[in-house]
VEXLUMBA-277474 format. One record per residue: residue number from 1; x, y, z of N, C-alpha, C in turn. Coordinates in pm, 1 decimal, m for minus. Layout:
<recs>
+-----+----------+----------+----------+----------+----------+----------+----------+----------+----------+
| pos |   n.east |  n.north |     n.up |  ca.east | ca.north |    ca.up |   c.east |  c.north |     c.up |
+-----+----------+----------+----------+----------+----------+----------+----------+----------+----------+
| NUM |        X |        Y |        Z |        X |        Y |        Z |        X |        Y |        Z |
...
+-----+----------+----------+----------+----------+----------+----------+----------+----------+----------+
</recs>
This chain:
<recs>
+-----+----------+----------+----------+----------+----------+----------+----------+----------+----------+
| pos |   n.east |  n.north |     n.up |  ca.east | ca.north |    ca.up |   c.east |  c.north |     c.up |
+-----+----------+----------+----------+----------+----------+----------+----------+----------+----------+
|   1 |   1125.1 |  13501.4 |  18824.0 |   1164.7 |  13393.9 |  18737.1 |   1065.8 |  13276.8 |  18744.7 |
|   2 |   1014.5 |  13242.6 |  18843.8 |    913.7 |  13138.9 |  18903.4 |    804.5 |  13155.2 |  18822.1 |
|   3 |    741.8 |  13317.6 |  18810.2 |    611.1 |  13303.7 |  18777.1 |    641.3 |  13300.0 |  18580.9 |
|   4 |    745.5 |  13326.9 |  18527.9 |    789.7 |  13338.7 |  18392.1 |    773.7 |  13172.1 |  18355.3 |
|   5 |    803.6 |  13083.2 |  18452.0 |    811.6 |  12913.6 |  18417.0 |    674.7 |  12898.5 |  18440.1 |
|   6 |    584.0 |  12920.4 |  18523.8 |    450.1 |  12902.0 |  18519.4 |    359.1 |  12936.5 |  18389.7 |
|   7 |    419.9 |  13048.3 |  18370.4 |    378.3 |  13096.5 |  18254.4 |    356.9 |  13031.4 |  18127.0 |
|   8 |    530.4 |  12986.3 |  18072.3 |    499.0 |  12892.8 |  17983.2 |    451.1 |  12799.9 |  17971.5 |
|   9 |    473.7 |  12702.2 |  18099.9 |    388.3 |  12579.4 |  18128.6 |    254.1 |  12605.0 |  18071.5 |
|  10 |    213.5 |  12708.6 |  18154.9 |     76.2 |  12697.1 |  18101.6 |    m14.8 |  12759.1 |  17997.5 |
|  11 |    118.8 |  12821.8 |  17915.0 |     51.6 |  12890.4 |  17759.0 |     34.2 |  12768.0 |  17673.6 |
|  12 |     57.3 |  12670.2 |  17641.5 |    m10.5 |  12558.4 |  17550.2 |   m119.2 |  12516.0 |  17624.3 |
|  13 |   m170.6 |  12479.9 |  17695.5 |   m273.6 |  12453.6 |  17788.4 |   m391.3 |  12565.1 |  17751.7 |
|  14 |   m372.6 |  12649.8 |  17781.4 |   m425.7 |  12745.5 |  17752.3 |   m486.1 |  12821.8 |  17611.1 |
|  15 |   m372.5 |  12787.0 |  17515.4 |   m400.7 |  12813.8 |  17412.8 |   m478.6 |  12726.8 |  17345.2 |
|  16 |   m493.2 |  12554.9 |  17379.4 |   m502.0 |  12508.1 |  17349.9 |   m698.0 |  12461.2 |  17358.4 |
|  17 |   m716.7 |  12518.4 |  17533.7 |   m844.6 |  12588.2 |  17599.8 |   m926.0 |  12646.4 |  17503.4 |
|  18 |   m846.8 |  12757.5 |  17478.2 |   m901.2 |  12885.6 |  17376.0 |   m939.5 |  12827.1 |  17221.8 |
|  19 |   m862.2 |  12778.3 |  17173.5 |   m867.1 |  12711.0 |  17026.4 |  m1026.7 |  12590.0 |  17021.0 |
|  20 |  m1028.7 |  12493.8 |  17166.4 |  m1119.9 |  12437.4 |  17142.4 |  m1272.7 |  12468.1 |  17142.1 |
|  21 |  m1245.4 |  12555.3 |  17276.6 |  m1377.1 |  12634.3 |  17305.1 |  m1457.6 |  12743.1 |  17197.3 |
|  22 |  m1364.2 |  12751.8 |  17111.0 |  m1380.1 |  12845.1 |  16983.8 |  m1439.7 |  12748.8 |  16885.4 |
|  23 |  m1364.7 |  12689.0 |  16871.9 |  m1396.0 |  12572.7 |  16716.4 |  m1517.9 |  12492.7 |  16825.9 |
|  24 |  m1576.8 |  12465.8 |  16911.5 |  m1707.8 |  12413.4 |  16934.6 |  m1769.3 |  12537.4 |  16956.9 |
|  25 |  m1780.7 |  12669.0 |  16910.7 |  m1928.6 |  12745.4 |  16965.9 |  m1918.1 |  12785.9 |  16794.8 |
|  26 |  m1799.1 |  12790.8 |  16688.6 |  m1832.2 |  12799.4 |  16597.6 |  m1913.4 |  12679.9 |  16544.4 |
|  27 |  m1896.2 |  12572.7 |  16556.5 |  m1922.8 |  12409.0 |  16534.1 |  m2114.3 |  12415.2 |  16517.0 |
|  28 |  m2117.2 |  12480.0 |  16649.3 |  m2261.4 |  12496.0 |  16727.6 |  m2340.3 |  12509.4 |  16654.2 |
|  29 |  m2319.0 |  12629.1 |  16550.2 |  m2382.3 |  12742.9 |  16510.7 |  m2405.8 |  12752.3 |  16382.2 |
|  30 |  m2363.3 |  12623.6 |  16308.9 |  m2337.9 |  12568.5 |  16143.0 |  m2441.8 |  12504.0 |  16079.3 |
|  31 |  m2475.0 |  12430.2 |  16159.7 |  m2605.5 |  12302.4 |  16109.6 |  m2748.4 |  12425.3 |  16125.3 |
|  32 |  m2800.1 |  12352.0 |  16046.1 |  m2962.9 |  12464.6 |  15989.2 |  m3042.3 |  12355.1 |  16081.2 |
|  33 |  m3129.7 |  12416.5 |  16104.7 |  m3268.9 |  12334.7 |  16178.5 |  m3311.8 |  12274.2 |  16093.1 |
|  34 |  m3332.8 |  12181.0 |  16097.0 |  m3458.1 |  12084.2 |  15985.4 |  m3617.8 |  12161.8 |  15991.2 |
|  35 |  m3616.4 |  12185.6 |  15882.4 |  m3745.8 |  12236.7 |  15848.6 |  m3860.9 |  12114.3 |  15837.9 |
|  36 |  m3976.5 |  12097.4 |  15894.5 |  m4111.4 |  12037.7 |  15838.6 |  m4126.1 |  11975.4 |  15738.9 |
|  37 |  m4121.7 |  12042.4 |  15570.0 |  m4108.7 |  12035.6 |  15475.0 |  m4012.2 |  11887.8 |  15436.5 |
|  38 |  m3919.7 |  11928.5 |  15499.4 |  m3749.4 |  11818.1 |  15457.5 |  m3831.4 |  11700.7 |  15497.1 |
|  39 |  m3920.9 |  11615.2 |  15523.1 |  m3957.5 |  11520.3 |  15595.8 |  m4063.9 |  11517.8 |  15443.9 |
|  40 |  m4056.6 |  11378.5 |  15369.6 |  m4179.4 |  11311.3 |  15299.1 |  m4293.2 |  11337.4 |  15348.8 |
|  41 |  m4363.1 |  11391.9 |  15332.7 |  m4550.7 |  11388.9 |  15306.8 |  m4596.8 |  11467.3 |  15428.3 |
|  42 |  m4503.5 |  11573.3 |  15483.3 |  m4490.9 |  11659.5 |  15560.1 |  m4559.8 |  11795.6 |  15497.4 |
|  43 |  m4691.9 |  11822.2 |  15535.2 |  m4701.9 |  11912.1 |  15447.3 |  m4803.2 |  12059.8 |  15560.2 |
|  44 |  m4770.0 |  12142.0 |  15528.6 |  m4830.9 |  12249.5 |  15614.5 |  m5001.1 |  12285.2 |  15539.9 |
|  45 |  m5064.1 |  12309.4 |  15661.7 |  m5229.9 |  12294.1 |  15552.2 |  m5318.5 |  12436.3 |  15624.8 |
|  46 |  m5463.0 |  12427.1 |  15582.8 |  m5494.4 |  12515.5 |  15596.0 |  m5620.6 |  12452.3 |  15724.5 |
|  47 |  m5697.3 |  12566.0 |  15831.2 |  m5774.6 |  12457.2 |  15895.8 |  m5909.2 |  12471.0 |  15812.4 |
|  48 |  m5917.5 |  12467.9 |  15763.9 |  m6026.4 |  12395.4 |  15656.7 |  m5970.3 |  12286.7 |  15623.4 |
|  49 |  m5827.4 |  12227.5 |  15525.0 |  m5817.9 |  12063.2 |  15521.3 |  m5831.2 |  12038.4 |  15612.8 |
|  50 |  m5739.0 |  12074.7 |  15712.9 |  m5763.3 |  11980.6 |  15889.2 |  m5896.3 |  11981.5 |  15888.7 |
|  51 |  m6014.6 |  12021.2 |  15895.0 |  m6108.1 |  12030.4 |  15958.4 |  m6213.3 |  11857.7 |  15789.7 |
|  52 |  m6152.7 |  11894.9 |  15710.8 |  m6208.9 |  11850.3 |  15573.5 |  m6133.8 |  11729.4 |  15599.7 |
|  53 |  m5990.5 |  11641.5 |  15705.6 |  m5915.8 |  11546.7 |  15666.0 |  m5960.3 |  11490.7 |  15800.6 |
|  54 |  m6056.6 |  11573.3 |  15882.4 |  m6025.6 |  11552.1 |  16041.8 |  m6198.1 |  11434.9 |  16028.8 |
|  55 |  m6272.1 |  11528.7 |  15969.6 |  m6424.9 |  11464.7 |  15918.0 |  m6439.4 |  11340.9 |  15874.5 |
|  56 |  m6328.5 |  11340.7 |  15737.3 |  m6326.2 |  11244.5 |  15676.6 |  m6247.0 |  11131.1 |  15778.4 |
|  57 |  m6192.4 |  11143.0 |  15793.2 |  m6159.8 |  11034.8 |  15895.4 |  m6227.5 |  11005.6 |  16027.3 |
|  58 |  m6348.5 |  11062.0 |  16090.7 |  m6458.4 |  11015.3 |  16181.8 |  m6543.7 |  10965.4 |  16123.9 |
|  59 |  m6588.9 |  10973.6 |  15974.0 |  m6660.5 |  10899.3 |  15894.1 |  m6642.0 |  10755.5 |  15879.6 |
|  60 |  m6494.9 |  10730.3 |  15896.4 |  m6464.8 |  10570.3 |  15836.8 |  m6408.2 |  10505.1 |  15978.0 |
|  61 |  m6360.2 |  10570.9 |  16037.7 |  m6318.1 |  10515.3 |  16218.4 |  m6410.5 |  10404.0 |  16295.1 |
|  62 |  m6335.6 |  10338.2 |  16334.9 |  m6426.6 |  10236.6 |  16430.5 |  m6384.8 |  10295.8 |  16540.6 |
|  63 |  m6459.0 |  10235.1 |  16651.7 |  m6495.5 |  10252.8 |  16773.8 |  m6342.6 |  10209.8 |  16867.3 |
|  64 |  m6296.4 |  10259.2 |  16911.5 |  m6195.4 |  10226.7 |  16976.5 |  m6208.4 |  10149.1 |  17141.5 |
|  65 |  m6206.8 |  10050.0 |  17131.9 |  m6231.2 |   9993.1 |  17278.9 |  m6116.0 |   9946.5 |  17347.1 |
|  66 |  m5982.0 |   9970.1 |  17357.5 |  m5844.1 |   9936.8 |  17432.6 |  m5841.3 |  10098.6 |  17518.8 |
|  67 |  m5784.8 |  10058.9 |  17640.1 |  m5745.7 |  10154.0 |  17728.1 |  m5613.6 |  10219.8 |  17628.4 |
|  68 |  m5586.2 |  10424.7 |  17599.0 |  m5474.3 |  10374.8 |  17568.7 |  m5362.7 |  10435.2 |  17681.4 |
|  69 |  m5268.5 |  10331.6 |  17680.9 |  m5141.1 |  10346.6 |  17799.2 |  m5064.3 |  10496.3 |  17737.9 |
|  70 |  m5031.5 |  10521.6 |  17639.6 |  m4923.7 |  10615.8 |  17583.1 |  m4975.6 |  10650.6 |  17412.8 |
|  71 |  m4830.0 |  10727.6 |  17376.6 |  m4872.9 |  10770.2 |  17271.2 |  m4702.9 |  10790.1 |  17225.2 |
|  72 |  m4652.9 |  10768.0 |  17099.7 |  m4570.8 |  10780.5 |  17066.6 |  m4597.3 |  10915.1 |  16967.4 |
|  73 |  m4468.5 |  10980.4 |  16987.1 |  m4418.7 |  11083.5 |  16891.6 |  m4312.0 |  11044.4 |  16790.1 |
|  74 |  m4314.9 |  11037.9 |  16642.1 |  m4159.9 |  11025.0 |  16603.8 |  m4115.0 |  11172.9 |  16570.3 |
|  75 |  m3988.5 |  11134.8 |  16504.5 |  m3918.0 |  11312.3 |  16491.5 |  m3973.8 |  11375.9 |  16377.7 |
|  76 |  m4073.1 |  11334.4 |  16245.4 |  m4123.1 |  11384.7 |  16233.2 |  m4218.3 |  11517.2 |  16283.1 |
|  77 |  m4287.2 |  11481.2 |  16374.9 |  m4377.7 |  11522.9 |  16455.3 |  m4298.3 |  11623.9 |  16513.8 |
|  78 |  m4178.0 |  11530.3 |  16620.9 |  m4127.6 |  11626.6 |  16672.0 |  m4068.0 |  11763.3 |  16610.8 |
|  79 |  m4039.5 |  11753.8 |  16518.1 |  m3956.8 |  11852.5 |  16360.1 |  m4143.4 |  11973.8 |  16375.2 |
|  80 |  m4222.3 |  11906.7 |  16328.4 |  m4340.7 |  11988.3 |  16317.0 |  m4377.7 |  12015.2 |  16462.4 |
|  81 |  m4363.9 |  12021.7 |  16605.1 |  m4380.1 |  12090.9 |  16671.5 |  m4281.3 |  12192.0 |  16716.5 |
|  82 |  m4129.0 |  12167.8 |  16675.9 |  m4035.8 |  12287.8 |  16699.3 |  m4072.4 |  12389.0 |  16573.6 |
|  83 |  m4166.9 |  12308.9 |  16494.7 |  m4210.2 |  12487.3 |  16366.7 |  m4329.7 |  12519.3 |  16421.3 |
|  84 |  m4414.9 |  12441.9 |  16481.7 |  m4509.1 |  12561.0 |  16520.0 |  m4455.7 |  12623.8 |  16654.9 |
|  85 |  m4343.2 |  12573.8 |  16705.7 |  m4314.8 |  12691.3 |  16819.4 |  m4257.2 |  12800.0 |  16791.3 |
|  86 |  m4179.5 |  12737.8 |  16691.2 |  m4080.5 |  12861.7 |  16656.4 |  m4196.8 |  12979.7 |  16556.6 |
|  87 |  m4293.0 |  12927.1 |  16511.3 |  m4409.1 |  13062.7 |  16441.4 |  m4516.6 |  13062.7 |  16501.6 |
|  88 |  m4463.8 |  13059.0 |  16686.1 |  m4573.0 |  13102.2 |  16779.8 |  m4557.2 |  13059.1 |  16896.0 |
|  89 |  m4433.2 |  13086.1 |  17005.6 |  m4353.2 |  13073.9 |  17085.5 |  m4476.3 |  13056.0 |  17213.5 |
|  90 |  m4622.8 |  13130.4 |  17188.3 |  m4721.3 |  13158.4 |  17310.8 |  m4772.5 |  13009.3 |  17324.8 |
|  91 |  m4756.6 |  12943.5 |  17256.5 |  m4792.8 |  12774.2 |  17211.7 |  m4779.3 |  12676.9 |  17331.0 |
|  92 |  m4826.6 |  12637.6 |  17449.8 |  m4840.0 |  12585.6 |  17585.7 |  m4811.9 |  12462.3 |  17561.8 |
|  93 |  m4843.7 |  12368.9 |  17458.7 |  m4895.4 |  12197.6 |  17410.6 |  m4880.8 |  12243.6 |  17239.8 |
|  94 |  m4950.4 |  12091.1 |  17214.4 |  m4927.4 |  12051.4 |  17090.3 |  m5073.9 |  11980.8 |  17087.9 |
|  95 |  m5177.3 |  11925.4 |  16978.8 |  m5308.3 |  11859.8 |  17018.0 |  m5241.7 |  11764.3 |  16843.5 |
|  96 |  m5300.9 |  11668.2 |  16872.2 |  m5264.8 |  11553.0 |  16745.3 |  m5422.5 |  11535.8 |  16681.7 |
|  97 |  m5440.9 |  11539.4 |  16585.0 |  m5571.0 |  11503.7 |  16532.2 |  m5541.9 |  11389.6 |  16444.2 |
|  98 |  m5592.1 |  11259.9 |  16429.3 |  m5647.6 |  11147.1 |  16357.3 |  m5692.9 |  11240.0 |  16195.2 |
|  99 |  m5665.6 |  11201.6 |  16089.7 |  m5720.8 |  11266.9 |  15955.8 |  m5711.4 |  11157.2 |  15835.8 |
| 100 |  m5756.2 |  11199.2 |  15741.9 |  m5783.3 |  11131.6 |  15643.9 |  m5791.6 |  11198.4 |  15522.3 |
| 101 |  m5676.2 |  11159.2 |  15406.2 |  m5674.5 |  11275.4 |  15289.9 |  m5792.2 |  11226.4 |  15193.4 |
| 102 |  m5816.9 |  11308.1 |  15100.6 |  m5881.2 |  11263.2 |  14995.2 |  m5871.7 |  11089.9 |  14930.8 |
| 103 |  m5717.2 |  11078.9 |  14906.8 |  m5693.0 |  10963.0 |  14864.6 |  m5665.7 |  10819.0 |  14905.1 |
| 104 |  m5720.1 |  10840.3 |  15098.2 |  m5724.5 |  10745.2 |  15173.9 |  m5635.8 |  10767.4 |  15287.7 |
| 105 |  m5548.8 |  10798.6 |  15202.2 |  m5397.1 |  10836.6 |  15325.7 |  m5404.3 |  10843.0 |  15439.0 |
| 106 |  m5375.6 |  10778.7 |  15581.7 |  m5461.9 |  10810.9 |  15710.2 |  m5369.3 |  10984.2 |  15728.0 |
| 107 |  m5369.4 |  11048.4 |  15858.0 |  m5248.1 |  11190.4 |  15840.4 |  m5295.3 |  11176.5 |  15987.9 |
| 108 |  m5172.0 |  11234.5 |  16052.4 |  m5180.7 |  11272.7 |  16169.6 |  m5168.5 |  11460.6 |  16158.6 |
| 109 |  m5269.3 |  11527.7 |  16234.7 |  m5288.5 |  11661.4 |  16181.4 |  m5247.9 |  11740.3 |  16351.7 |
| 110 |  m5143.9 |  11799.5 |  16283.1 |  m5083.3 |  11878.3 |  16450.8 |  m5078.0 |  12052.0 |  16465.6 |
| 111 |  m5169.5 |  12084.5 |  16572.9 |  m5161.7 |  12222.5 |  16593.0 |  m5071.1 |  12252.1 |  16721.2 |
| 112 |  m5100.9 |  12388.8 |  16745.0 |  m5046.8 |  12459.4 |  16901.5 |  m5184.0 |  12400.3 |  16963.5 |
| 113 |  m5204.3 |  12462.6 |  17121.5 |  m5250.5 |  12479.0 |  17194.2 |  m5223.5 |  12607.6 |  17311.2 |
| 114 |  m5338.7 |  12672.6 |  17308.9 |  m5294.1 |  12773.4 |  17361.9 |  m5298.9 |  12766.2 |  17582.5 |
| 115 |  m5273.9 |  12873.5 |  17634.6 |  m5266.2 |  12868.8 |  17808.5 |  m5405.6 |  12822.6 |  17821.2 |
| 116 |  m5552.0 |  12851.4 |  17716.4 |  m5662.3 |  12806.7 |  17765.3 |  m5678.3 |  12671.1 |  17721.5 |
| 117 |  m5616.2 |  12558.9 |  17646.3 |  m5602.3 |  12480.6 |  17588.4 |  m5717.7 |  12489.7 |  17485.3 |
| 118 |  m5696.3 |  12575.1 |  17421.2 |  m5815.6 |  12580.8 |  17214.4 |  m5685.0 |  12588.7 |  17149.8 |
| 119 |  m5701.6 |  12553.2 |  17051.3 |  m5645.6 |  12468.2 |  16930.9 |  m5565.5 |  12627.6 |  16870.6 |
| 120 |  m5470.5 |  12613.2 |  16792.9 |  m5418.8 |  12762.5 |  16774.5 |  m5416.7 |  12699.4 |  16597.2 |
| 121 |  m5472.8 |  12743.3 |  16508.7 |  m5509.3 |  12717.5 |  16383.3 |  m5396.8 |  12812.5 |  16293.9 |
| 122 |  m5324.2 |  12874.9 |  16367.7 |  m5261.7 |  12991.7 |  16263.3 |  m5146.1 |  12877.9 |  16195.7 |
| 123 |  m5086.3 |  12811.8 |  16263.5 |  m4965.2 |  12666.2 |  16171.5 |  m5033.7 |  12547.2 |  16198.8 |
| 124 |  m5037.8 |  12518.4 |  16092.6 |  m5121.4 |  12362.6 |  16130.1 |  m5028.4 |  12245.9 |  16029.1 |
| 125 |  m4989.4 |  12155.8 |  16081.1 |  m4908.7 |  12093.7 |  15980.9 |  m4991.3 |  11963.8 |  15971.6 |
| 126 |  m4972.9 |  11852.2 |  15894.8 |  m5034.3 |  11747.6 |  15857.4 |  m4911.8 |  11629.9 |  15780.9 |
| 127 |  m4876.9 |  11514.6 |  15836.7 |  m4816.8 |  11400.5 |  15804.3 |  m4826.1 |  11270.0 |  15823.7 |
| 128 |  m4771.2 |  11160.6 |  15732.1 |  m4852.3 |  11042.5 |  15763.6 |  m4812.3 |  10988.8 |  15910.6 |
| 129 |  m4826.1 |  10899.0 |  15996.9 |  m4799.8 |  10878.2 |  16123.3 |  m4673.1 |  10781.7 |  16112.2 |
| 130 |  m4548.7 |  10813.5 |  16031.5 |  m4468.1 |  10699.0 |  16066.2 |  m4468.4 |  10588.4 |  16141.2 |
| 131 |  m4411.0 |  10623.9 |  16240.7 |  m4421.4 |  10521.9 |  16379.6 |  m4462.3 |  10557.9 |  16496.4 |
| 132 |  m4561.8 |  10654.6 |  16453.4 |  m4642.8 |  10748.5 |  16571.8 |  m4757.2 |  10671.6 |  16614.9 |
| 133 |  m4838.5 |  10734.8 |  16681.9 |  m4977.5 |  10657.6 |  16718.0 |  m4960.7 |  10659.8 |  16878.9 |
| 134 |  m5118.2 |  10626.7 |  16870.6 |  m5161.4 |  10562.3 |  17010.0 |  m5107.5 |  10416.4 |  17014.9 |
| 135 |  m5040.7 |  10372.1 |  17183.6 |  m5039.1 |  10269.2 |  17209.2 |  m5140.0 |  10195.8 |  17280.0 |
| 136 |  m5242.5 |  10112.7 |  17291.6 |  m5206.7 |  10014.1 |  17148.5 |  m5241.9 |  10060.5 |  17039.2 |
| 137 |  m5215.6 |  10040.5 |  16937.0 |  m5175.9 |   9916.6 |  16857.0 |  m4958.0 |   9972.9 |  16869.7 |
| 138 |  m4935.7 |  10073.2 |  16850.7 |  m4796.1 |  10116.6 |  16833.2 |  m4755.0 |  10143.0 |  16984.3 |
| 139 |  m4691.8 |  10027.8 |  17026.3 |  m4640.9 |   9987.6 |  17152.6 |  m4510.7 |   9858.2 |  17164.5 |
| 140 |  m4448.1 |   9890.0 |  17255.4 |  m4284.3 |   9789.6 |  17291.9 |  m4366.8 |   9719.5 |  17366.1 |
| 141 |  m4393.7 |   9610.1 |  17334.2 |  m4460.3 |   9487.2 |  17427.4 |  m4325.8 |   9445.3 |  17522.6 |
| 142 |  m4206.5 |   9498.6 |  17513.8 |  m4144.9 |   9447.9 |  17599.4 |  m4101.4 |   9552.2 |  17718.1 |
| 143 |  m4221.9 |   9642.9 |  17691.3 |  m4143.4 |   9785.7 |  17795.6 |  m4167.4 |   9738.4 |  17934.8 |
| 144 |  m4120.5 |   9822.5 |  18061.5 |  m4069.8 |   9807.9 |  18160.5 |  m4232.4 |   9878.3 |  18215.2 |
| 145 |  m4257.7 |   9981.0 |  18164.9 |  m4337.4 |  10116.4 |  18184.0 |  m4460.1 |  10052.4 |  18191.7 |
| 146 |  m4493.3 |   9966.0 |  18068.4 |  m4636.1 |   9955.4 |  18035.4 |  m4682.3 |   9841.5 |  18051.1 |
| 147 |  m4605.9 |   9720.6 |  18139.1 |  m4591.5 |   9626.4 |  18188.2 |  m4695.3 |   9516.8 |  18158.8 |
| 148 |  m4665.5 |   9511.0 |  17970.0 |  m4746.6 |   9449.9 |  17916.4 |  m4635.6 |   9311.4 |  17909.7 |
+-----+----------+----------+----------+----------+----------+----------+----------+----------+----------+
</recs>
């Protein structure tokens, strides 16, 4: 009789266990990855532009004379390095290239990197640098880290 009262006690509990743990692994499994693309001026290229956006922009570059402390990523970026992992999982790093489109546009141009660290050219994506960059100039003057 004892274990029959335990029992019920603890069938809502239980059921209730079961119901949630269900509706969060279905939950999980709903939302699509953000593709590259979904992101403005996100655009996948060939390494000839990279190499044609990478030129053009050492042509017009000044000389950089600041130490730099860091480097920011935004989720752009981050969005374009979960696609080149996901279409080339052997991918060790990520390398950022400085670029420059035809029409001035500056682009930040992002490949793999392979275990020998050379550049893996098979996905190469290309976007403008939101709020990316080297710090300085794109830096929290009030960070803790960089104890500017």
């Amino acid at each position: 009789m004892k274990n029959k009262k335990i029992f019920w006690a603890a069938l809502p509990f239980l059921a209730g266990a079961i119901f949630g743990i269900s509706l969060l692994g279905l939950l999980s499994f709903t939302g699509q990855p953000k593709s590259p693309g979904a992101d403005p001026g996100v655009t996948k290229i060939s390494t000839a532009d990279a190499h044609t956006y990478a030129q053009k922009y050492l042509k017009s570059a000044t000389p950089y004379t600041s130490i730099i402390k860091g480097f920011t990523v935004d989720l752009a970026e981050l969005t374009i390095m979960n696609s080149i992992l996901a279409a080339d999982p052997s991918a060790e790093g990520f390398r950022f290239y400085f670029g420059t489109d035809a029409s001035g546009t500056r682009l930040l141009i992002t490949c793999g990197v392979d275990a020998n660290g050379s550049d893996m050219t098979g996905t190469i994506f290309t976007a403008p640098p939101h709020n990316g960059g080297p710090c300085p100039p794109v830096c929290d003057i009030n960070s803790p880290i960089s104890g500017q």
